[in-house]
N, C-alpha and C positions, 0 to 999 in steps of 0.2 A: 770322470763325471760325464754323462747323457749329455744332449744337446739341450731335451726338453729340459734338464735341472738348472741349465746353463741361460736356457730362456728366463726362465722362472724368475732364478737370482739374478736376473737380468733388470725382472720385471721390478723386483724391487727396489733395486737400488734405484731403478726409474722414480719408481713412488718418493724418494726421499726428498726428492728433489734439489736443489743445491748444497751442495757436499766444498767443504774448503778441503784443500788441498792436506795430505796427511805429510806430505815431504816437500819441502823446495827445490828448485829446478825440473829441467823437463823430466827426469825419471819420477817425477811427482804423480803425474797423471796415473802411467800404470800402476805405481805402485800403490795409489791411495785405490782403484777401481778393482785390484787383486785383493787388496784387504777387504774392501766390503766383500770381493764374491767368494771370501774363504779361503783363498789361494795362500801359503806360504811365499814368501821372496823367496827364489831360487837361483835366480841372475844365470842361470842356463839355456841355453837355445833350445832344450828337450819342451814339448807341447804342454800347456796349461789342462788343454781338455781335450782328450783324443790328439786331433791332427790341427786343433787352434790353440795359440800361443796367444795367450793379450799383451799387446803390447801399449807403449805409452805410445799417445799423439798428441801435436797441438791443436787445439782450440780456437777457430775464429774467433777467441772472446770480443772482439771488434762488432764482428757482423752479429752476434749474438745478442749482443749488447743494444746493436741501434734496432736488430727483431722485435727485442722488448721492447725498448721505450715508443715505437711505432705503432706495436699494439695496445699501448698505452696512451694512443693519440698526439704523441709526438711526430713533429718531419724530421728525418734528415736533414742535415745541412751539411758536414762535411763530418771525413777522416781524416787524420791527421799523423801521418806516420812521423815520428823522430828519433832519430837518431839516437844510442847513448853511447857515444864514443868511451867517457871515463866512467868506469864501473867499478865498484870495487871484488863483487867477483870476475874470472876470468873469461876470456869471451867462447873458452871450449870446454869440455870436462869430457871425463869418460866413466857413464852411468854405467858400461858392461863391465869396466873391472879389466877389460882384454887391451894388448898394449896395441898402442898405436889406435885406436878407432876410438874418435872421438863424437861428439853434438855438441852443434851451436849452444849456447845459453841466451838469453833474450839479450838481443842487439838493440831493437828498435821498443818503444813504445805508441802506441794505437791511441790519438787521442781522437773521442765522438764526441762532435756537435750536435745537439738536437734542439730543436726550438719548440714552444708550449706551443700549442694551438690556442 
């Protein structure tokens, strides 16, 4: 796939705007952002498009979160990170499938304050 195809469907999935998540945990992100841009799962280190690979990343959803409601005439008041010691998923997994090499799973949760104007 061109860069500029890659723009394109780029552009769209922009247009859609909020998208939930198509799998849980962190391999969620690529793989729901592959399925919109037509990509099979291939769980291989070989390139998505030429010489780019998409990968999964996390999400400020924190700072994103207080973006909006700010633009929405909200202040800030605080973040609020916590802890979740007892999970009932485990606190590593391994989305490549490859032994040994693992990712975190959500430790902590991001709680925002914001206050109405």
């Amino acid at each position: 796939m061109e860069i500029e195809t890659l723009r394109t469907k780029l552009e769209q999935v922009k247009e859609m705007g909020y998208v939930i998540s198509l799998r849980r945990g962190n391999t969620g992100i690529g793989y729901t952002l592959e399925t919109l841009l037509g990509i099979a799962e291939n769980n291989i280190k070989l390139p998505d498009f030429g010489t780019i690979e998409v990968k999964g990343i996390t999400l400020p959803t924190d700072e994103i979160t207080k973006d909006f409601f700010e633009a929405q005439g909200f202040s800030h008041v605080e973040i609020i990170i916590r802890n979740i010691p007892n999970k009932r998923m485990p606190s590593k997994n391994s989305p490549t499938n490859v032994t040994g090499k693992t990712d975190e799973t959500m430790n902590n949760e991001f709680i925002v304050i914001m206050q109405k104007q």
